[in-house]
N, C-alpha and C positions, 0 to 999 in steps of 0.2 A: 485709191484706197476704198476698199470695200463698206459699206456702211452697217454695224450691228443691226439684226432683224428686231424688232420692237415685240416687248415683250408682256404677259399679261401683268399689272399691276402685283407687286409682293403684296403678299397676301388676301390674293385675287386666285380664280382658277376659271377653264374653259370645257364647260360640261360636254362633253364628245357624245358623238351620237351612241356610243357603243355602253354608256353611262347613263343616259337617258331613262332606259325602262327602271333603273333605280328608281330616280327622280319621282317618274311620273306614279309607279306603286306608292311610294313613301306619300305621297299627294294626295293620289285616290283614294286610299285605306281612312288615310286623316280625315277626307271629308267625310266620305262614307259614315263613319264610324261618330265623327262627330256631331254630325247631321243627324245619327241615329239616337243620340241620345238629347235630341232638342237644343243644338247651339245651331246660333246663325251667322252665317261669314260676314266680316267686316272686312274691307281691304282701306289703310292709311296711306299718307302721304310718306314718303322717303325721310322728309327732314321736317322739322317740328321749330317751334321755339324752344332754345335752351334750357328756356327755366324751367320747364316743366321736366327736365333732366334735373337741373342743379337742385330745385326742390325735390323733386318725388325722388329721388333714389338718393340724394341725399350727397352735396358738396366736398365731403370729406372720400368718399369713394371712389375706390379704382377706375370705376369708368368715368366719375366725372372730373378727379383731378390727369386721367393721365389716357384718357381710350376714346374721347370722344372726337370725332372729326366736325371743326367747328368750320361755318361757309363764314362769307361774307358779308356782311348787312347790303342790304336793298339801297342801290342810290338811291330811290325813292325817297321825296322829303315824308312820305307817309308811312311810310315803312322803318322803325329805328330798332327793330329787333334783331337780336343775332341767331343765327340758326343753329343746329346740328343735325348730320345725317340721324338715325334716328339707330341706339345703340339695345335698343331693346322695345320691347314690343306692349308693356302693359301703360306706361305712364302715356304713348300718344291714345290706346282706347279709352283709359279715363277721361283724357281733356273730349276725345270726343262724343262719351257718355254725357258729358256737362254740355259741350256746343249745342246739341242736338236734343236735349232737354227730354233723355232717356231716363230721368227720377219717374217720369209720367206716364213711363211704358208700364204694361202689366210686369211687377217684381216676382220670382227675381230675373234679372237681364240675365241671357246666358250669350256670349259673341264668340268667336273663331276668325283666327286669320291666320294664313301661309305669305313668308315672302322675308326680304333681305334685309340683313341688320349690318351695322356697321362700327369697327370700334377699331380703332389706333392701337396695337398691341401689337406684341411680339410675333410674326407668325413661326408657329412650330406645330406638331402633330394635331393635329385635332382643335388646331385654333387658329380661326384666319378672319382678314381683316374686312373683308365680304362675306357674311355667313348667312343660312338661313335654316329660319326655326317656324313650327307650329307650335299655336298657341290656343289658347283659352283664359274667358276670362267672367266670371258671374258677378254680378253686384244684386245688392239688396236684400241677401238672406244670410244674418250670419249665424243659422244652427250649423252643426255639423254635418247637417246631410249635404253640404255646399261642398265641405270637405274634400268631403266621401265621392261626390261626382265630380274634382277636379282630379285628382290622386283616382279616379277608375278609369275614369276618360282615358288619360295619360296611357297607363296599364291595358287600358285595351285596345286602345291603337299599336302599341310595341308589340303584342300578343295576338291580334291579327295579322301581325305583319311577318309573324313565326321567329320572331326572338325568343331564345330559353334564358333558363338561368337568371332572370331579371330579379333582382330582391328592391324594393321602399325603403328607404333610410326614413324616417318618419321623427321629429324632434316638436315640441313644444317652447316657443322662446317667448311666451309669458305677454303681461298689456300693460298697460301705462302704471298700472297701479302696483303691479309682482316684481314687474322688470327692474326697478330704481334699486330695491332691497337685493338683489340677487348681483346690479352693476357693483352694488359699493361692496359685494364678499368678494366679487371678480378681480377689483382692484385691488383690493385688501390683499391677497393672494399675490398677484405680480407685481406688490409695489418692489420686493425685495430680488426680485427676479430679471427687471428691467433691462440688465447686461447680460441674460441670457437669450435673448428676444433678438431677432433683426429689426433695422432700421424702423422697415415702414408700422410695424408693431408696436415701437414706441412711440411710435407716433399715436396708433391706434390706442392707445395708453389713455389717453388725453381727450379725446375726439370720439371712438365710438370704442370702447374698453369690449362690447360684445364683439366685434370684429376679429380678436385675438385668439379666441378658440377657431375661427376660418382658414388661419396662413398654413399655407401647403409647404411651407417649407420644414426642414426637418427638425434643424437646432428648435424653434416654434411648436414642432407638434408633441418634441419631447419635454417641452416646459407645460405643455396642456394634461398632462399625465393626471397631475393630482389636484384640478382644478375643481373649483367647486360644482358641482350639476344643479344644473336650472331648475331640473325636475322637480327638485327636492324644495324651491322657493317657490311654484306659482300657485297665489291665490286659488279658493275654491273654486272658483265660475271657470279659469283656463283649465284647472286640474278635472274639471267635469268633462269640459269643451273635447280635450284633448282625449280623454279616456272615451266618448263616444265616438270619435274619430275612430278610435283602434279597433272600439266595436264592428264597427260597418266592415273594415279591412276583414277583420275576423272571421264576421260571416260570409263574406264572397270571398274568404280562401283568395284573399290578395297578400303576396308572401313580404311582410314588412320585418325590419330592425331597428330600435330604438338606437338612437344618437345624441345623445346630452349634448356634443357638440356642434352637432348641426345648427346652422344659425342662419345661411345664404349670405350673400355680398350685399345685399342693398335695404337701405334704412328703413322704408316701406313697410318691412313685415315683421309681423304680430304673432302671436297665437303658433297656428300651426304652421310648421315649415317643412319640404320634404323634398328628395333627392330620389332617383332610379339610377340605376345601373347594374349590370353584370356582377353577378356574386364572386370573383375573383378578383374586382378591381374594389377593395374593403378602404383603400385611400380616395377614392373617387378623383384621381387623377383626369379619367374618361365618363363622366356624367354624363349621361345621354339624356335628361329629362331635368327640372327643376321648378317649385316653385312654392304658393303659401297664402296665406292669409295675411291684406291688407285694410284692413279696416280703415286706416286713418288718410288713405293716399287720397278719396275723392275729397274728402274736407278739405287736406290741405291743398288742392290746384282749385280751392271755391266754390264747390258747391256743399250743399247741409252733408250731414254725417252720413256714411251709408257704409255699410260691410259689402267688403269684397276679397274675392279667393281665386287664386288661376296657375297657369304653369303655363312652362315654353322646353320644347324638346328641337334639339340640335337637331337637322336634317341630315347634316354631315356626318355628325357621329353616328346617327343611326343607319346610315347607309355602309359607313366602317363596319359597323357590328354585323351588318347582314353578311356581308363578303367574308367577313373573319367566319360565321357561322355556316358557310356554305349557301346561304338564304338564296335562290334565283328569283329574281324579278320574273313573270308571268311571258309567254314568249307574247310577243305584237304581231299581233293578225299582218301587217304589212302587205304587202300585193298578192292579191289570194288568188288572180285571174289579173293573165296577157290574153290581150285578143292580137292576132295576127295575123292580117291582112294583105293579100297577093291580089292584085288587078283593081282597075276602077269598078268593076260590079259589085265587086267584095267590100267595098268602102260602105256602101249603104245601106248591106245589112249588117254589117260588124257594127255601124252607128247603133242600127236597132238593138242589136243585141247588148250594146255598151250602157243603152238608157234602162233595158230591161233588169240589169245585173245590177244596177246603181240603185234603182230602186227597191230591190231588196236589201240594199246595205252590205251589198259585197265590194269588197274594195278589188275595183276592176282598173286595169291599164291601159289605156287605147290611146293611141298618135298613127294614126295615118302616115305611110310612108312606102315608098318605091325600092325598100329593101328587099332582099332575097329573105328565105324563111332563113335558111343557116343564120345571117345577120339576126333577126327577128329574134331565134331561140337563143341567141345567144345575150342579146338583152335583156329578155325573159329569165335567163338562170343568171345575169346577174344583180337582176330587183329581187332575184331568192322568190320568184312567184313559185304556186303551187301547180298551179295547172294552165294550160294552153290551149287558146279556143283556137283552131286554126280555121279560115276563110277562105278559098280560093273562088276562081272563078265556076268553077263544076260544081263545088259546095253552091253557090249563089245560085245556080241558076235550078237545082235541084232540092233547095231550100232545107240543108244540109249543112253541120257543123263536124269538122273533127275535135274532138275535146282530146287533151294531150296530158297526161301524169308527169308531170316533170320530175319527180323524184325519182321513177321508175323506169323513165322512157317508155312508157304503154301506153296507147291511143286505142280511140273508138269513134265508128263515125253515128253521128248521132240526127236524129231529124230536127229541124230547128226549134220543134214546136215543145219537145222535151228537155232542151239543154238547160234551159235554167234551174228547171227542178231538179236533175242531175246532178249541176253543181251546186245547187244547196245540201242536198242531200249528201253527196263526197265531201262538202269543206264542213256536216256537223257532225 
């Protein structure tokens, strides 16, 4: 009996090489771009202590009661912590904003990091249980121009990366001091309404009442209809905060829509909260960006009070969006020169020629081999090179190359002393 072939983990995936230049664009532009505007990369550990999950993003939530993948404690008698893969990307850069005693760097911090997040969930379209996102993350400055450069950043990484159509869902969800007066009309509103709610909403009743304007489910979004707006409750200082936010947006023609009900998933944030996607996806089913103002998250994992604001964009979904949009990733330079080599003469100038080519930064192919040329050109078109140095023994001794057009079948013999300028010149 035949044994079933082992397969990639549910909600796991195996990036093929033919998926790659996706990848690596989505990557490049990120740094690029993020680099450009003064953030520096941070790369974290996989998995973290829990608590700085259960706390920062808050016990009662999705990901912490039902998405996180928790390991095993450390036999170690020194070790009594329990871990988690790491479900998201901002609460392990605060802890190691605090390890690393970044209060003391010149403020404000601006960090960046690319790489995999993990979360126990359902896999279905556009959500899988290995995912990864680019992030940002600033502490120490909370005017709005913090905002304003997490929410452009975002917007200008999707926009170099030539996505259209993108609109900012942009909302306000108030501070320690707005929030309370605005929780108790929230509830006030669905006390009567509670059996029109699913489950986990009644729950959210009880536990975080701002959660109930977030349920994507339907019966839920038509009980949000005539719920009360935040808008209309936040204190002067967020109703300022918020409105110089819109400013900045305004003047860089960054295309935003207000959302009374945007609120995000996790407890963390304050103040401003904001979402991206495609202007046809108006339920933000497929959010390709997301993130906000966290003022209270460094306090609460211990160190003094400090403002902070950031976002994390899906890699997955924005590599979805490109293909839906026709977007091609950039072709890959790949093998841009075969040298092909006929006789032991010919080995030791093709070497010369291979270190010559190399050192210009041509990506050059050379293996030594007792193949015929037919073989030779036949490996040559199938590494997709561009062009063909050919070597023989009469080229060697006459200090002489044939260069070869592989897309063309057209050749040219050329003196050795010219071929490298040749082909710099034909591959720019």
């Amino acid at each position: 009996m035949s044994q079933q072939p082992y397969q990639a983990p549910r909600g796991t995936k195996d990036v093929l090489p033919e998926n790659q230049p996706y990848w690596q664009m989505v990557q490049d532009v990120s740094r690029k771009t993020l680099e450009g505007v003064g953030f520096q990369k941070i790369d974290l550990p996989h998995f973290e202590n829990a608590d700085i999950y259960n706390r920062g993003l808050g016990d009662q939530t999705d990901i912490v009661q039902k998405e996180m993948f928790l390991l095993q404690s450390s036999p170690e008698k020194s070790e009594d912590s329990s871990y988690a893969l790491r479900p998201e990307g901002t609460a392990g850069v605060v802890r190691s904003y605090i390890q690393h005693g970044m209060s003391s760097w010149s403020q404000p911090v601006r960090l960046y990091y690319i790489g995999a997040m993990f979360r126990r969930e359902r896999p279905q379209k556009g959500r899988y249980r290995e995912l990864y996102q680019a992030g940002v993350e600033i502490f120490g400055d909370a005017s709005p121009k913090s905002d304003y450069l997490a929410i452009m950043s975002a917007w200008e990484v999707l926009k170099r990366l030539g996505l259209k159509n993108l609109v900012v869902f942009a909302n306000s969800i108030g501070c320690s001091k707005c929030r309370p007066k605005y929780l108790a009309k929230l509830k006030k509103y669905y006390k009567e309404l509670l059996a029109n709610v699913c489950e986990d909403c009644q729950q959210r009743y009880e536990q975080n009442p701002l959660r109930l304007l977030d349920c994507k489910r339907e019966q839920c979004q038509n009980t949000t209809e005539n719920a009360p707006i935040i808008l209309d409750s936040l204190c002067n200082e967020c109703r300022n905060h918020f409105q110089q936010t819109l400013e900045y947006l305004d003047y860089f023609d960054i295309h935003y829509d207000l959302d009374p009900k945007l609120v995000r998933g996790l407890d963390y944030y304050n103040n401003t909260v904001f979402e991206i996607t495609v202007e046809n996806d108006r339920n933000r089913q497929n959010t390709i960006c997301g993130g906000g103002r966290y003022d209270g998250l460094v306090e609460m994992l211990g160190e003094t009070s400090t403002p902070a604001v950031g976002f994390a964009c899906g890699i997955e979904r924005i590599i979805r969006l490109l293909k839906e949009q026709g977007i091609k990733p950039p072709a890959s330079r790949g093998v841009e020169v075969c040298i092909l080599q006929l006789g032991e003469k010919a080995k030791e100038v093709s070497k010369e020629v291979y270190d010559q080519l190399s050192r210009e930064d041509i990506n050059v192919y050379f293996v030594p081999c007792n193949d015929g040329l037919r073989q030779q050109l036949q490996t040559a078109n199938k590494l997709n090179a561009r062009y063909a140095i050919i070597i023989g023994q009469r080229e060697a001794m006459k200090n002489e190359a044939i260069l070869r057009d592989l897309s063309g079948s057209t050749q040219e013999l050329l003196p050795s002393k010219f071929l490298v300028e040749e082909v710099k010149r034909r591959l720019s």
